[in-house]
N, C-alpha and C positions, 0 to 999 in steps of 0.2 A: 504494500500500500504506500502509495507517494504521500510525503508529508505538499501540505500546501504553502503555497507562496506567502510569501510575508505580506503584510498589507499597511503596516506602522511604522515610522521608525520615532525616534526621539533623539534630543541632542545628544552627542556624544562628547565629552570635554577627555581633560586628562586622565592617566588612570593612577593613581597614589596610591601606597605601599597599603599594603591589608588592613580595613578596621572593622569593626563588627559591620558582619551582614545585613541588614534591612528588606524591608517592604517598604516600596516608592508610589504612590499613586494619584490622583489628582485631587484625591483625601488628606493629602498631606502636602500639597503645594510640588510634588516632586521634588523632595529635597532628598537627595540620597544619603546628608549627613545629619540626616533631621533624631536624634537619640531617643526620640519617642517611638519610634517605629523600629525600633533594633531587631534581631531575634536572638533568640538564645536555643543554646543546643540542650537538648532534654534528656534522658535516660537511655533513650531507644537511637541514639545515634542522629538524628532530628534537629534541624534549626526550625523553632516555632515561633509563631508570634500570633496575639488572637486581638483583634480590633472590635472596638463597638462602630456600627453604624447604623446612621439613621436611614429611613426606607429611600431607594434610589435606587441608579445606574452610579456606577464608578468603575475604572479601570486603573491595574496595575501591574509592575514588573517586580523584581527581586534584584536586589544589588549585592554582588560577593566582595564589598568591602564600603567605601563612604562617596565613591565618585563614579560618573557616568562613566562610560568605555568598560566596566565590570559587571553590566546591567543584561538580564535573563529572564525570557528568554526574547526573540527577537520581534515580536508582535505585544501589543499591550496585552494582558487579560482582563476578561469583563466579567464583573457579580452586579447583579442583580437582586433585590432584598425590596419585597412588599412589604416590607414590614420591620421598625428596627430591632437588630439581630446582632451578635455577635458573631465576627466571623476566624475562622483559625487560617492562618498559613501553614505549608508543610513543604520545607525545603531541603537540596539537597546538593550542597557547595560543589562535587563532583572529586574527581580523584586529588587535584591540590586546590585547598584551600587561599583566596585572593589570587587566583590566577585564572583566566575565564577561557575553559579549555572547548568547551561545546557538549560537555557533559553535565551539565547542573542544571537542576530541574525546581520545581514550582508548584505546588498547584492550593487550591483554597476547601475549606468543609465544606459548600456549597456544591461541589465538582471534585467527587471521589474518581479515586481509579478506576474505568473500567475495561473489560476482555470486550475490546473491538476484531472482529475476522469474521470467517467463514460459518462458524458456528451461529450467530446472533438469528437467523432467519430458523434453524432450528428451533431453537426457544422461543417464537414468536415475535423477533423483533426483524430488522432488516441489516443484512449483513454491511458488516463496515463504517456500519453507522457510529461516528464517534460520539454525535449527541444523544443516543439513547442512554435515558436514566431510569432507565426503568427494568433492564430484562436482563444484562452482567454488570449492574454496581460490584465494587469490590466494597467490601467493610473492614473497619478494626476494631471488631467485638471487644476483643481482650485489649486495648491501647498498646500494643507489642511495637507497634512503628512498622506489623507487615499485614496486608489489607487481602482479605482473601476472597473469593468465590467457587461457587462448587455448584452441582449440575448432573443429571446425567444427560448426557447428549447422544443421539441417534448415532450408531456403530459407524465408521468413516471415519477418514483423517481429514484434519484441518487446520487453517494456517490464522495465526491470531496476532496482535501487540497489543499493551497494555496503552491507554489514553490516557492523558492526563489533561484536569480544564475542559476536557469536552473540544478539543480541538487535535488537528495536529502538527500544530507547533511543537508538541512534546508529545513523543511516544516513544517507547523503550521495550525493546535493546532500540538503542540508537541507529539510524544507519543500516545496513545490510537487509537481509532477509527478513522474510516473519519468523516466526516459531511456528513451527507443528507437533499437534500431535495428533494419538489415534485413540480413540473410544473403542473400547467393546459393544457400547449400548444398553450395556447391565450394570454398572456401577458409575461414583458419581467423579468424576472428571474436576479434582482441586487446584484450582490454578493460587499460587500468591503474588504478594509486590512485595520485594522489602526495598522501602523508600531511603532506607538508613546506608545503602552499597547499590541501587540501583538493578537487583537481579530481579529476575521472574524465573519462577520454577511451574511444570504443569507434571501431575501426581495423576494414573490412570494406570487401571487393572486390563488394558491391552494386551494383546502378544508384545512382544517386541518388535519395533520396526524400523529401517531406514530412512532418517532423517534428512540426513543428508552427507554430500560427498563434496570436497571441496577442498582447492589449494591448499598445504602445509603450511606453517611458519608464516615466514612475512611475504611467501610469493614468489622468492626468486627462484626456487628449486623445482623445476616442470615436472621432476621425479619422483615430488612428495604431496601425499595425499591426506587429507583427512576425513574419516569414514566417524559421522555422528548418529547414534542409536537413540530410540524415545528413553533409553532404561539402562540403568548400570547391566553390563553382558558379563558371563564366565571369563573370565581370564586365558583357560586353556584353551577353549573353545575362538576365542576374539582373537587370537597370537597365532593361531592356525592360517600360515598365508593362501593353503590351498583354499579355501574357503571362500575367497575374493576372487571373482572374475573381473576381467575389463577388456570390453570392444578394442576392436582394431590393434591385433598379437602383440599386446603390450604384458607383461606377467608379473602380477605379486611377488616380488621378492622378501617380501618382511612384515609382521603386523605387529605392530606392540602396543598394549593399552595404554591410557595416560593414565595419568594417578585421577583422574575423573572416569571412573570406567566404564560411562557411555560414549567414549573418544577410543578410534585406534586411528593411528599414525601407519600408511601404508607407505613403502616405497616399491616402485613399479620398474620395472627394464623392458625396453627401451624407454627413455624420458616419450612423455605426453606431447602431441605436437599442436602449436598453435595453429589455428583455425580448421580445428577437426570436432566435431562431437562424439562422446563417449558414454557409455553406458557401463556403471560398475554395479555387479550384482554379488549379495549374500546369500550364503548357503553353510549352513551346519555348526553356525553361531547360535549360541542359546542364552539366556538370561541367567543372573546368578541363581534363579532358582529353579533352571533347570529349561524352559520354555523357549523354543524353537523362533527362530525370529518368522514372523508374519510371511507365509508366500506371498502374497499380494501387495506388501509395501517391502522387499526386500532388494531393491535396486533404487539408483538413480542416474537419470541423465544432466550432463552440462556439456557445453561447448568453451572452447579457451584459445581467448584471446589475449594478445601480447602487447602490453603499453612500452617504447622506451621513455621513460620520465627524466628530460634534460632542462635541468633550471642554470640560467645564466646567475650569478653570483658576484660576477667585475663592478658592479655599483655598493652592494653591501662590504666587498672586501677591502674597495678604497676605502670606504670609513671606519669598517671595524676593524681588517685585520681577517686571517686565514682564520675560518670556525675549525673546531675542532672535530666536530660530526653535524653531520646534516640528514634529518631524519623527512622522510614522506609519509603524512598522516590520511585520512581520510571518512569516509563513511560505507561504503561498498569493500568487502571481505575480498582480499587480505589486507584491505585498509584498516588504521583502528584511530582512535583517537587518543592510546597511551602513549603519551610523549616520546620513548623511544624504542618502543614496540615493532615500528614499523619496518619498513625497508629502509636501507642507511644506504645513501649516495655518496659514489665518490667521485674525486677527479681525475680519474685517469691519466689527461694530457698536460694537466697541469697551466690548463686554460683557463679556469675559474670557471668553468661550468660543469656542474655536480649530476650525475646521469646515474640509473639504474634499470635494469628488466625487469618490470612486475608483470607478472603473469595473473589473470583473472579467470574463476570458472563459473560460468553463471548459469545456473541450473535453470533447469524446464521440466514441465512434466515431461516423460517418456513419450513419445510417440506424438505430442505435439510440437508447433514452432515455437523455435527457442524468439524469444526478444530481445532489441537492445535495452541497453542503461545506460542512463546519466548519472558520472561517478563527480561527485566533489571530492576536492581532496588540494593540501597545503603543506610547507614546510616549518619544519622547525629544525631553528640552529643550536647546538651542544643542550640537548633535552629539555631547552628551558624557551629560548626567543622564538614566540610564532609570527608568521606572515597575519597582517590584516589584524582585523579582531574578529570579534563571532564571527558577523558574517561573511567575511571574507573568504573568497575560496576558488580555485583552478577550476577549471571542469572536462570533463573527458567522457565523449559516449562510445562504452564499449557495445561494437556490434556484431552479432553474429554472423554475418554475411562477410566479414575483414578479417582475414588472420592479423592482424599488427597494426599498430601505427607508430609516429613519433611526437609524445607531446613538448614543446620548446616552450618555457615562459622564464621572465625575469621575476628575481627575488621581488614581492609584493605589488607584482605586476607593472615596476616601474623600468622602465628602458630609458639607453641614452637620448632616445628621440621623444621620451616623454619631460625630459628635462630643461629647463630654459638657457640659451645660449648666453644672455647677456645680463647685468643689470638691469633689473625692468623695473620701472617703480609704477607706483598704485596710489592714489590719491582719493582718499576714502572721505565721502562727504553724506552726511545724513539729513534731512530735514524733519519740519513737521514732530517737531518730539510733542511728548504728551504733555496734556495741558497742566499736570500734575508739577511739571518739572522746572524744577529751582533754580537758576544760574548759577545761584551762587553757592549752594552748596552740592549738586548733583554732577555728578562725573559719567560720561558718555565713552566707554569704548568700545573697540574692536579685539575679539578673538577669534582665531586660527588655527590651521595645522600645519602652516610652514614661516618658520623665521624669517623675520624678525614678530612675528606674530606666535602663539600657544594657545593651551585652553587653560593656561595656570595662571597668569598675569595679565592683565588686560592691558592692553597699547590706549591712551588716552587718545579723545580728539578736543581738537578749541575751533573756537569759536570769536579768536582774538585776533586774525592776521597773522597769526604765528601759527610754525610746526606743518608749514601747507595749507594752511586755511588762509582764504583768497580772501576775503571779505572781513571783518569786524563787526559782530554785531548783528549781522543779518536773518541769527537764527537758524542758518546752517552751521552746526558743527565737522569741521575735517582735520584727518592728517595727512601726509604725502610719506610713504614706505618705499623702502626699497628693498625688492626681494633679489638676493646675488645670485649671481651664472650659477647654472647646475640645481638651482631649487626645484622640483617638484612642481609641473605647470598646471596641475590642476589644486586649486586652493578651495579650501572650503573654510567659511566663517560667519560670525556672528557679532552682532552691538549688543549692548548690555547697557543697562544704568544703575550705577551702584552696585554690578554685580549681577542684579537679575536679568536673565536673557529675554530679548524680545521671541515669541512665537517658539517658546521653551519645550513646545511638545511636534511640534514641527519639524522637517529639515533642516539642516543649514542651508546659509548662500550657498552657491556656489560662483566660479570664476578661473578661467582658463587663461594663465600668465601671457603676456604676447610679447615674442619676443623677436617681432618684429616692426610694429611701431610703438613696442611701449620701454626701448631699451631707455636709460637716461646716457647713453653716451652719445654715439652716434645719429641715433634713429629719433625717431619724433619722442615720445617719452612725455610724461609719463600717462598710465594708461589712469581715464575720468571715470569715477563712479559718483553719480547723484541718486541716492535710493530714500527711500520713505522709511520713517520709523518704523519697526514692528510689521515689516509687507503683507502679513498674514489675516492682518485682522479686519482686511476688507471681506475677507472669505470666510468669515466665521459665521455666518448666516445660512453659509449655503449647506442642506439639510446631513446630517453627520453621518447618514447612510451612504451619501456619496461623496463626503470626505474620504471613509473608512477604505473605498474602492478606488479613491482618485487622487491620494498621501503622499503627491511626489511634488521634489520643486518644480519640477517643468509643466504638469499641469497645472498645480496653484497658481505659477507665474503668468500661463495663459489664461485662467479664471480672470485672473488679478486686471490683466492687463482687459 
């Protein structure tokens, strides 16, 4: 099941060293260092927080420390309360704590977890449907911090993720495949959540069956496999390579269980060839208590396809210096999101460009067409520096019909040709401020994401003749900046007064450096901006249905305009 497009964004400022976690939302002005809205981690492994509100609509996200840019997940969340209510958060910082990996999750009592998949039309509801609240709620009877549901479900396999919010912006396992399992159709099928490590477990009096089959490790070895069962299997029986068939005279050489012993690790001779499909079947595997794995779910098919992954690195190396490892993350398996879990690139030519083979198998039913996929996926330098922030991310459709390709992208997507040639300056002029506003004690700036601009300090503008401002007095506030060769051409930024941002739940500006008539040397220079206070708040009328669907600067801007 595809997760859906984002439809929100919010300001993003700097990101600052870790402080207690929070819940940010328009109940609280969006302050993410607001100490009333903190949470706190509770017995069960748990960051909580319970709010009173009065009856309404409000929306919110969750902050893994006190400032924007650590803010989760990438769409607002909406509650709704006829009535007023207290409402609980239930969070989940992800593998490190104040660093925002794309694993931390959210959700409120309102909007309990539940088992969205193939199963829901079973029980009366309609499959896939993540707003049903009605027909796999999960609960937490006992307050344990893991939410369960149970079921007996009609005999068949099926493919499920757990929802969180009623949408899916967040659904877990993150990334790759569904989960499946198989029913008997005689007993009751326990799925749980534990929200405190992010797993789901599903507990079923089945045969044993083949889940699934799929690249080893981190991908690069086209000779290693991994075969995953519904059910811990026999040991002897699982270690048995005769056991394992695979299409096209490739042969089991080895089966070892993992210390999870519904995992064997296979390796096959001759390696697996890219853009072929395969079919691996079991035979004479049995469960630890004896039980014959399922005829009828005892094989899978995939096809595999071969990415080379070559990221140019000569921008990030000018400034930082040679990384010490460079890892590729992602969301499609053998992608992961564990910081250096993944596949490690190297440089080979010593060119500053960091390349590796990742190999992908992407399963299909059996006897149907296989599909393609759209993989996200980013780097990170020596396990710690990632490209982008959440959203940020490469993209690559593996297809079935291609044995291979080559993906080429620059560290954070930024190239030599995305960078400015020359001194360009920017001459940043505002009008029209709010009638609210003081001369004489109100300060009017501009923040940024490229120097001589940030989102920690605000750059002042006057209103005196000075500092680039053309006029005295006239009630335009300006300054004139200049951004040096090599800056980063695409800028994005914000005015504030006193601190508070105009149009705070909005975009930022945006603006494309020019650096060919805004150099200040040679060239014409510098480039004019005359903009309105707060640009947004012409459009705050227009009905927030199709705000919700129309959240971008470019279309506001033609609203606007």
């Amino acid at each position: 099941m595809r997760t859906l497009a984002a439809i929100a964004t919010l300001l993003m400022v700097a990101t600052s060293a870790f402080a207690a976690p929070s819940i940010v939302g328009d109940f609280q002005a969006w302050d993410p260092a607001d100490p009333g809205t903190e949470l706190t981690l509770d017995g069960n492994g748990i960051y909580v927080y319970t709010h009173s509100f009065l009856a309404g609509s409000y929306v919110y996200k969750a902050v893994d420390g006190d400032a924007w840019g650590l803010d989760f997940p990438g769409n607002n969340q909406p509650i709704t309360l006829a009535a007023d209510d207290d409402v609980t958060f239930y969070v989940n910082l992800g593998a490190t704590v104040g660093v925002k990996e794309g694993d931390e999750y959210v959700f409120d009592s309102l909007h309990p977890p539940i088992v969205c998949g193939s199963l829901q039309s079973e029980l009366g509801g309609i499959d896939w449907d993540q707003t049903d609240m009605v027909t796999t709620v999960m609960e937490d009877g006992d307050a344990d911090g893991i939410w369960e549901f149970s079921s007996v479900i009609p005999a068949g396999s099926y493919e499920f993720k757990i929802v969180l919010n009623n949408n899916w912006d967040q659904n877990t396992p993150p990334g790759g495949a569904n989960l499946v399992f198989v029913s008997d159709g005689l007993t009751p099928v326990v799925f749980t959540y534990d929200m405190s490590n992010n797993t789901t477990t599903v507990q079923t009096s089945a045969p044993p069956a083949v889940i699934d089959v799929r690249i080893d490790g981190d991908g690069t070895d086209a000779a290693s496999y991994l075969v995953q069962f519904s059910e811990d299997m026999d040991q002897t029986t699982a270690e048995t390579a005769s056991n394992y068939t695979v299409t096209g005279g490739a042969v089991v050489t080895s089966a070892v269980q993992d210390a999870d012993a519904s995992l064997v690790h296979l390796t096959v001779s001759p390696a697996l060839t890219e853009g072929y499909d395969y079919q691996v079947t079991v035979t004479g595997v049995t469960s630890v208590g004896g039980t014959p794995v399922d005829p009828s779910s005892n094989s899978d098919c995939f096809y595999i396809h071969l990415v080379t992954l070559e990221l140019n690195m000569h921008l990030y190396i000018d400034a930082n210096g040679i990384p010490t490892s460079v890892h590729v993350q992602g969301d499609t398996h053998p992608f992961t999101w564990d910081q250096c879990a993944g596949a490690e690139t190297f440089d080979a030519d010593a060119d500053s460009t960091y390349s590796v083979d990742q190999y992908f198998t992407m399963g299909y039913t059996c006897g149907a067409a296989a599909e393609s996929l759209e993989a996200k996926y980013k780097y990170v330098v020596d396990c710690a520096t990632w490209e982008g922030d959440y959203d940020f991310g490469h993209y690559v459709t593996l297809d079935p019909n291609s044995a291979s390709q080559t993906q080429n992208v620059w560290w954070n997507d930024v190239a030599p040709s995305d960078n400015i040639s020359c001194d360009v300056g920017v001459r940043f002029q505002v009008t029209e401020l709010p009638d609210t506003f003081d001369i004489l004690t109100d300060v009017v700036e501009v923040y940024g994401t490229s120097a001589p601009l940030d989102w920690v300090v605000g750059t002042a503008l006057f209103d005196d003749g000075t500092n680039g401002d053309l006029t005295a007095g006239d009630g335009t506030y300006s300054v004139l900046l200049t951004f040096p060769t090599g800056t980063y051409r695409f800028l994005e930024y914000k005015y504030a007064i006193n601190g508070v941002f105009e149009c705070d739940t909005y975009p930022n500006r945006a603006l494309e450096l020019d650096d060919v008539d805004g150099c200040m040397g040679s060239r014409v220079g510098p480039m004019e901006l005359m903009e309105l206070w707060d640009w947004c708040d012409t459009v705050t009328t227009v009905p927030e249905t199709q705000l919700i669907q129309e959240r971008s600067w470019g279309v506001i801007k033609s609203m606007y305009r």
